[in-house]
N, C-alpha and C positions, 0 to 999 in steps of 0.2 A: 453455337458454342461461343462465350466470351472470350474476347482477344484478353492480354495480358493486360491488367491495369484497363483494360476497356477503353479503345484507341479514341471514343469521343473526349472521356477526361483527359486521358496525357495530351491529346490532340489540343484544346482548350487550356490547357494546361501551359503546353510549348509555344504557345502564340501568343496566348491573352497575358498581360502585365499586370502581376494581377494585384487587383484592391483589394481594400481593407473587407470590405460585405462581402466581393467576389469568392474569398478565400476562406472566409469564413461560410458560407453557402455551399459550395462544393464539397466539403468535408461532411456537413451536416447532411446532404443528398444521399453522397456517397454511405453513411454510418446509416440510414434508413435504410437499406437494401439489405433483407437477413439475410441473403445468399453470402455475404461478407464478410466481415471481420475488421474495421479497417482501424482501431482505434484500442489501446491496452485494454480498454474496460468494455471494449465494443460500442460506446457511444459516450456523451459527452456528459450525461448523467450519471456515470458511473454505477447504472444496475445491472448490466453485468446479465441480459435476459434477453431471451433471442426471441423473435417469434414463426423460427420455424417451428413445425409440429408433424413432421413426418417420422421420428420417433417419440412416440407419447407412451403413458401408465400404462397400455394394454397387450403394446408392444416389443418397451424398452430388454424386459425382459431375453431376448432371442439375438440381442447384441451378439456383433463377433469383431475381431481384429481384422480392420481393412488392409492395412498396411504397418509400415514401423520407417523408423526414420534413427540412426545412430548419430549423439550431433558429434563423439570422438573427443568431450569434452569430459570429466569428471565431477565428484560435488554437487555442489546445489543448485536444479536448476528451479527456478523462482521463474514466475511471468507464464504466457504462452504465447502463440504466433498470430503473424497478421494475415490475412486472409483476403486479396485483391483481386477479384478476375480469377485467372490462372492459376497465379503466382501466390504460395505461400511463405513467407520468411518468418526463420526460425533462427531464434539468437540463443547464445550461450554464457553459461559463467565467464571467470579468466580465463583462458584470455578475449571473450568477446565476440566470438567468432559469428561470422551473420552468414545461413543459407538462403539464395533466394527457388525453391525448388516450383518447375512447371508440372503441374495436378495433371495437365492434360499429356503429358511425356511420361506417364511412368513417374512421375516423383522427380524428374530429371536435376541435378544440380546447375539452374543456370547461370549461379557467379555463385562466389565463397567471397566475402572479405573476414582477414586476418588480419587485427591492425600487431603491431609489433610495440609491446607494452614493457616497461621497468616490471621484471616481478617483485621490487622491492616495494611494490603496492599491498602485493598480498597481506602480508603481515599488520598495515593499517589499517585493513578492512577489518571490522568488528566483527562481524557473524555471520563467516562465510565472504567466499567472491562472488557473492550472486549477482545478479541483473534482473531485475525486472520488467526489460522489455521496449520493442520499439513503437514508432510513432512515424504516419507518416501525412505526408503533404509537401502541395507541389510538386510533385512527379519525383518525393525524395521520402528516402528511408533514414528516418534520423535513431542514431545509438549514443548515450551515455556509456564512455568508458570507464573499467574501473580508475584509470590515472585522469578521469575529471574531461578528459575531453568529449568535446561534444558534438558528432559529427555527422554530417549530411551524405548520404551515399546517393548516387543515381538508381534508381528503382528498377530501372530496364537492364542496367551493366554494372551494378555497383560500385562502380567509381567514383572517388572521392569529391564530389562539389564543392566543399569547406569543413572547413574544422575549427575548432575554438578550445582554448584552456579554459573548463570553469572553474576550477579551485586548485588549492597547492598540495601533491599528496608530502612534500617534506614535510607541513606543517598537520596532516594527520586528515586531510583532505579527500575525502573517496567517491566515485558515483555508481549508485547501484540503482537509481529509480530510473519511471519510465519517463520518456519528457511528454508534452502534452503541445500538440499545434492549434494556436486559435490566433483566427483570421489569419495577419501576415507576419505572424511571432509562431516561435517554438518558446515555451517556456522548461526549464528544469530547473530543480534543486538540488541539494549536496548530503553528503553524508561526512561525519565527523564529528558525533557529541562526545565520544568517548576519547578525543582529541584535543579538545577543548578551541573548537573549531565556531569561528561566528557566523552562523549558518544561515542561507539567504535562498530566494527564488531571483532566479533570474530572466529575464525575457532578451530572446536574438533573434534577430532579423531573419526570415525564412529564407530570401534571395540569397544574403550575403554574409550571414553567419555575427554578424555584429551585433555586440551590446545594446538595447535600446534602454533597459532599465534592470537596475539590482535593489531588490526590499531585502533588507537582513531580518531575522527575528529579534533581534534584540542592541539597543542603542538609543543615538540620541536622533530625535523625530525625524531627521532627510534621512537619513539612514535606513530606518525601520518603516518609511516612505507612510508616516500618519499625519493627518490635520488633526489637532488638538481640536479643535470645536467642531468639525464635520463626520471626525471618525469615531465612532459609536462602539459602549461595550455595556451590553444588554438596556440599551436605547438613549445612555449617557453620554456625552463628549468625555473622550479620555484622557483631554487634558494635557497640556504643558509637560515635555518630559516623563509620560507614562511607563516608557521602558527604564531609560537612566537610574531614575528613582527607586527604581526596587531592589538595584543593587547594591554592592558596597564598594564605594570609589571605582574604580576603571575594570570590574571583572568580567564587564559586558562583554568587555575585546574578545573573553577567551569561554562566552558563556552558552554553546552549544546551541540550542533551538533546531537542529537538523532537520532537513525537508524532505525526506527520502522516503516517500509515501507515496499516496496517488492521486491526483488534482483530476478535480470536476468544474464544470463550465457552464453556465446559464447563458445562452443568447439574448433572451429577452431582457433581462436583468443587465448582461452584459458585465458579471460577476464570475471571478474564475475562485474556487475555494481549496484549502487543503489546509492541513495542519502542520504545528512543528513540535518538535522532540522537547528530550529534557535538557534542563540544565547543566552546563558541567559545573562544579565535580559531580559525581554521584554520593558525595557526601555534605548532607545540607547543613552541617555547621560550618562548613567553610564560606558559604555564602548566603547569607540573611536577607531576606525580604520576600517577594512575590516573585524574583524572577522572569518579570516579564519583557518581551512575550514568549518567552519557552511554553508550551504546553496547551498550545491557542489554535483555535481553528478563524483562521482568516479570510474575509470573504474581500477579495481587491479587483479595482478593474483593470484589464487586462490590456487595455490601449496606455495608459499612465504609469499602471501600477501602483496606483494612489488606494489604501485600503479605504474599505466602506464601513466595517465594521469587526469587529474582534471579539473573542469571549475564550478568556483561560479557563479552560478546565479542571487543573491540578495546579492551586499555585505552588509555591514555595515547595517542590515535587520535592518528596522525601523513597523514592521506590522504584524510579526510572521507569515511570507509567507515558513513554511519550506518546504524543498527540497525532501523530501523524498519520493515523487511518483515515481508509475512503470517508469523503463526504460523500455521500445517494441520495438524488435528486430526485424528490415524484409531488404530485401534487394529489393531495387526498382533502378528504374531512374530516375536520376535528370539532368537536360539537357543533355541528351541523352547518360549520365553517369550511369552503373552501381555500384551502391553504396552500403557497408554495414552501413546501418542506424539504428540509435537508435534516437527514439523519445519518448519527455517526457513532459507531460501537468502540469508544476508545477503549485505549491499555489500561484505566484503570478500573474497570470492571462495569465501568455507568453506560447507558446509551441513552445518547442525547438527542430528540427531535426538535429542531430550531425552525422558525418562520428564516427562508434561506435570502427574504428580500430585508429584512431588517434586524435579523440577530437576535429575533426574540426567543427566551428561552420556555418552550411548551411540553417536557417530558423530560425527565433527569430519572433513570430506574437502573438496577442490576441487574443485568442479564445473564447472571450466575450467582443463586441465591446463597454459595458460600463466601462472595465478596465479603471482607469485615473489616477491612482498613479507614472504610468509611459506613455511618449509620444512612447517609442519601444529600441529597445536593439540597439547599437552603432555599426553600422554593414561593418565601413571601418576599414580594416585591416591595415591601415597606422596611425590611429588614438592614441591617448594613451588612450581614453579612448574603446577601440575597446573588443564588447564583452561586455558591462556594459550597466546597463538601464539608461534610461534617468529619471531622476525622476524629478516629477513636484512640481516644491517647494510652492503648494495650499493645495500639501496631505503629506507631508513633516513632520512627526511626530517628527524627530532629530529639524528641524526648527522650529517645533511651539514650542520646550521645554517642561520640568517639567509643570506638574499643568496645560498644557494649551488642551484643549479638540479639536483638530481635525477633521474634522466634514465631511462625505460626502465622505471617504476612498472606490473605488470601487478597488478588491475586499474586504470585510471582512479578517478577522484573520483567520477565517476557508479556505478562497482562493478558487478562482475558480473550481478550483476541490484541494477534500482532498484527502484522503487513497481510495476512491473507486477508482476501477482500472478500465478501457478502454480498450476495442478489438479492433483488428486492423484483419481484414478480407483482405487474399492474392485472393482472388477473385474480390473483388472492390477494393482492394489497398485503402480503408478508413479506420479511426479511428471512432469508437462510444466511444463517449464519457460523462462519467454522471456529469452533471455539477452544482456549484452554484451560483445563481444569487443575489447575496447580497454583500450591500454595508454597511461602518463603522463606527461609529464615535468612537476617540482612545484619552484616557485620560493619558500621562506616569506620573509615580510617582515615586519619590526614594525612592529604597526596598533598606532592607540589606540581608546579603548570613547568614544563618543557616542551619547546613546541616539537612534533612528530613522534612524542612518548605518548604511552597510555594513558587519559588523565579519567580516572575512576572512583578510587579511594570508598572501594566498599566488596565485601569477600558474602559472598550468597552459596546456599544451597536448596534444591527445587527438588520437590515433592508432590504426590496428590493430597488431597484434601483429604483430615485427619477422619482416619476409619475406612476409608476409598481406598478403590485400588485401580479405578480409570482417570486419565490424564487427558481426556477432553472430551466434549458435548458436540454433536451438528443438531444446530437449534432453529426454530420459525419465531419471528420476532414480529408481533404487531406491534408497528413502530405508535400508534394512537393511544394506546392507554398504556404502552409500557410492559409488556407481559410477554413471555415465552407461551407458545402456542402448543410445541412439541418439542421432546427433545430424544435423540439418539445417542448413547454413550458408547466411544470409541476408547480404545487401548490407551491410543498415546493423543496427542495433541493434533487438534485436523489444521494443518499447516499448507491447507491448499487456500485456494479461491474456490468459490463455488458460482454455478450454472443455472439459473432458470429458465423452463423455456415454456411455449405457449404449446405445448406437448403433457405441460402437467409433471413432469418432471422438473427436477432439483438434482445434477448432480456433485458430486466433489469426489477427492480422493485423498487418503488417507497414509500415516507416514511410513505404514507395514508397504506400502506399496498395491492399494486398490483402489482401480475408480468404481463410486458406486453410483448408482441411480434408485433417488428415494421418490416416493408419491408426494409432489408439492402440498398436498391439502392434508395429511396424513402422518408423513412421514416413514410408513412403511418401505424396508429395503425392497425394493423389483431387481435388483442385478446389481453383481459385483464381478470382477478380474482384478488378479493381483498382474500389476504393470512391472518391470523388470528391475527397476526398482523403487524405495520410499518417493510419494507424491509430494511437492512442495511448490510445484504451477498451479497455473489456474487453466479451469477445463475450456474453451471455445467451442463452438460450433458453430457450419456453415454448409452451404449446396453446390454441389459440382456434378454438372451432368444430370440433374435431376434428380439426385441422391443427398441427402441430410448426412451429415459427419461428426462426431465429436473427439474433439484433439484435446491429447492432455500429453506434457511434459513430463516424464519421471528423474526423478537424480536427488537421492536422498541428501540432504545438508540444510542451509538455513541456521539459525541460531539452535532450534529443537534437534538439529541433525549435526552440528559442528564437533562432538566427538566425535561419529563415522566419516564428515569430511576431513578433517584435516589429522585424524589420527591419535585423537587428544584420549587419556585415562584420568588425567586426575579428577576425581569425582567435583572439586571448584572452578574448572578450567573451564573456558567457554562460558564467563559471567555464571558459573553455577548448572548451567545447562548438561555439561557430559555425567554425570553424575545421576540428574533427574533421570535422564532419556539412555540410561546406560541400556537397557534391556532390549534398545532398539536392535543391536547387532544383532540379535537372536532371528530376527525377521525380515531383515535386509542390508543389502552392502551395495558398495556404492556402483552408478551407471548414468548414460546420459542418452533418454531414447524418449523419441516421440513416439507415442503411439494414436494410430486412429481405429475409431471405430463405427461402424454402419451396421444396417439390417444385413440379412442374407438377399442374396439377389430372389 
């Protein structure tokens, strides 16, 4: 039987002082062992793919409910749990709540932390009070709370080791993502675009909770922590003032780029990556130019925080397509090249395979063929506009102007895929991907900037795609030549994470409230359970006892879900969303339960 945390690591752990490789190596050790879970994404490449295989295609089928877990909390739960030894921890919406429960007791609750929060956070939080999940290292379980703080519990007794303020919720400041530990840094980012919040990643010291380094998205070059001649965007220097420039006079202070997404990590490379949000306002005639770096996926190194290289995906964002989904790290062939690739399914319907060691751009495609905001990304390198979407000036929200209603935007503001994250299986060399199939119509209006007010200045309403009556796809993505492989259409939008594993199976779950399991090579459903209520985690799986598990979080909410969380009717409320997803009530209502499941003995 494993001791808790597996007494050689805390053991090594509690003695050794540890260095920059040491701490970095032991995570990486630990994240190889699929009996585990030790990491939001399960490893540091963000695929999200296990390789046990004691339920596989032949048998997933005979699934049953091992256990259940009530976390006592409501809303949206987002994320899943960490899985050490023993010990599973399992975090919550507001207020944050962290179970550390022993697998080998009966599920036993061995600490609860409860930190004690202003609820006057709530109502800043944009879409929903979600969390996305913990992080841990050094013998420490780290939580982003929603009031921004960032804090270190002891793994063994949950007791507080430190804490830190990362942003200001007066001034519209929120934390909902997971942090991410590499070597002897935790890094996290913020939430607040719809705040007009100047949005940054930050790195603190593992030991002692301190600031080592803050990159914001957008500013003047120390700030935004670029070398004009060394930092690269699509294999240029970007030059003197990259960010500054693309605004108008000082709007940068208040110009969003939110980080509240999911950061992946190259060793080798020694490149940590993730994207940022949109710009505020949400109405692009208030501020003119590129907006950079709102809507950029950033590859920087983790010891400095000095970026290596950059590439905007949406500039001058007219649609709130942020940038902030997983980057997935694998190395494949691309004409008969081996490549280290990162690919990333953003909010504006494209998915981009990039060489992840120099930002080269290798694949720019829609992975929902109703996209039509853009005709495809500018893909001659001699070009000037090379690297840039083509935008169709019918969905053109800058060109229709103030006051004027836009009508017919495929995707939505929530984007073809949002924060639900995508496996990427090195057995099939595909992507599973959970997708949305909704389309917009987008009303801008001139707001003014008040700090800890809403700063949005645009009135949306979400639909499906004209003639459809399903609100999202689960699809297989070869990330190499750009093409969906399969695809499943689901009711409402698949607002989960999804699972692959060396079992042959793909699972996810769904916002009616089912986890499903599909055949990775295929696609065919093998099993479904509806879970107690709409799915909005991401599924995990690991081994205890010599038994294979799959944990998934249920608790309807999320932005697709924030008329059943928070109570909301007006069909524009919730950015346009209660109105889309109104038909959800009919199939589920709100709960917060873990549920697991195994074969039959």
């Amino acid at each position: 039987m494993r001791k808790v945390l597996s007494a050689a690591c805390l053991g090594a752990m509690a003695t050794f002082v540890v260095g920059v490789a040491y701490a970095n190596e032991e995570l990486i050790k630990m994240s190889q062992n699929p009996k585990d879970w030790v990491q939001p994404a399960g490893d540091y490449a963000n695929t999200r793919y296990s390789k046990l295989n004691q339920i596989n295609a032949s048998n997933v089928g005979k699934l049953q409910v091992a256990w259940t877990f009530s976390t006592g909390v409501l809303r949206g739960h987002e994320g899943g749990p960490l899985i050490i030894g023993n010990i599973m921890y399992v975090h919550t919406p507001f207020p944050n709540k962290v179970y550390a429960l022993d697998l080998s007791q009966e599920n036993k609750i061995v600490w609860k932390y409860e930190p004690k929060q202003d609820p006057n956070v709530i109502p800043v939080m944009c879409c929903d009070t979600v969390n996305r999940g913990l992080a841990y290292g050094d013998g420490k379980i780290f939580l982003h709370q929603a009031d921004t703080t960032l804090v270190a519990l002891d793994a063994k007794t949950g007791q507080v080791a430190w804490s830190t303020k990362n942003g200001d919720p007066g001034k519209g400041a929120t934390g909902t993502s997971a942090p991410l530990v590499v070597k002897d840094k935790v890094l996290i980012g913020i939430s607040g675009g719809e705040f007009g919040v100047q949005c940054h990643v930050t790195a603190y010291d593992l030991k002692s909770g301190k600031q080592v380094w803050r990159a914001f998205s957008e500013g003047p070059d120390d700030q935004i922590m670029v070398d004009p001649e060394k930092t690269t965007e699509l294999g240029k220097p970007v030059g003197k003032d990259s960010s500054t420039k693309t605004w108008q006079g000082d709007q940068w202070k208040i110009g969003g780029g939110c980080t509240w997404g999911w950061m992946s990590y190259d060793p080798s490379l020694n490149l940590v990556y993730y994207g940022s949000g949109n710009p505020s306002t949400w109405n692009p005639k208030q501020r003119p130019g590129d907006n950079k770096w709102s809507m950029t996926v950033f590859a920087r190194n983790p010891d400095t925080g000095m970026a290596r290289w950059v590439y905007q995906m949406t500039p001058h964002d007219e649609w709130d397509y942020d940038g902030v989904n997983e980057m997935i790290l694998s190395d494949q062939q691309i004409n008969g090249q081996e490549r280290k690739l990162l690919t990333h399914f953003d909010r504006n319907g494209l998915a981009y395979t990039m060489d992840r060691a120099t930002g080269e751009l290798l694949v720019a495609e829609k992975y929902d063929p109703k996209v039509n905001w853009t005709t495809g990304v500018d893909m001659n390198k001699s070009s000037p506009t090379y690297g840039r979407p083509k935008v169709v000036d019918q969905y053109s929200t800058e060109k229709g102007g103030e006051d004027k209603n836009t009508k017919g935007i495929c995707p939505a503001a929530l984007g073809t895929k949002d924060e639900q994250p995508a496996a990427y299986s090195p057995d099939t060399q595909l992507f599973y991907v959970p997708t949305n199939h909704v389309c917009m119509d987008y009303e801008p209006f001139k707001v003014s900037y008040t700090a800890g007010q809403p700063y949005v200045g645009a009135t949306l309403s979400m639909y499906p795609p004209q003639g459809e009556s399903h609100m999202g796809n689960f699809i297989a993505w070869d990330g190499k030549t750009g093409k969906i492989v399969w695809s499943n259409k689901e009711q409402f939008s698949v607002w989960s994470g999804a699972l692959a594993t060396a079992g042959g199976v793909v699972f996810y779950g769904t916002l009616e409230g089912y986890l499903k399991a599909v055949d990775a090579k295929t696609g065919k459903e093998l099993y479904k359970f509806k879970t107690p209520s709409g799915i909005i985690g991401n599924v995990t799986t690991y081994e205890h006892g010599g038994k294979q598990y799959v944990a998934v979080l249920s608790g309807v909410g999320g932005w697709a879900g924030i008329g059943l969380a928070a109570g909301l009717t007006d069909p524009t409320a919730g950015l346009g969303a209660v109105g889309g997803y109104a038909a959800l009530s009919n199939y589920t209502a709100l709960g917060g339960t873990l549920t697991v499941f195994a074969l039959p003995q």
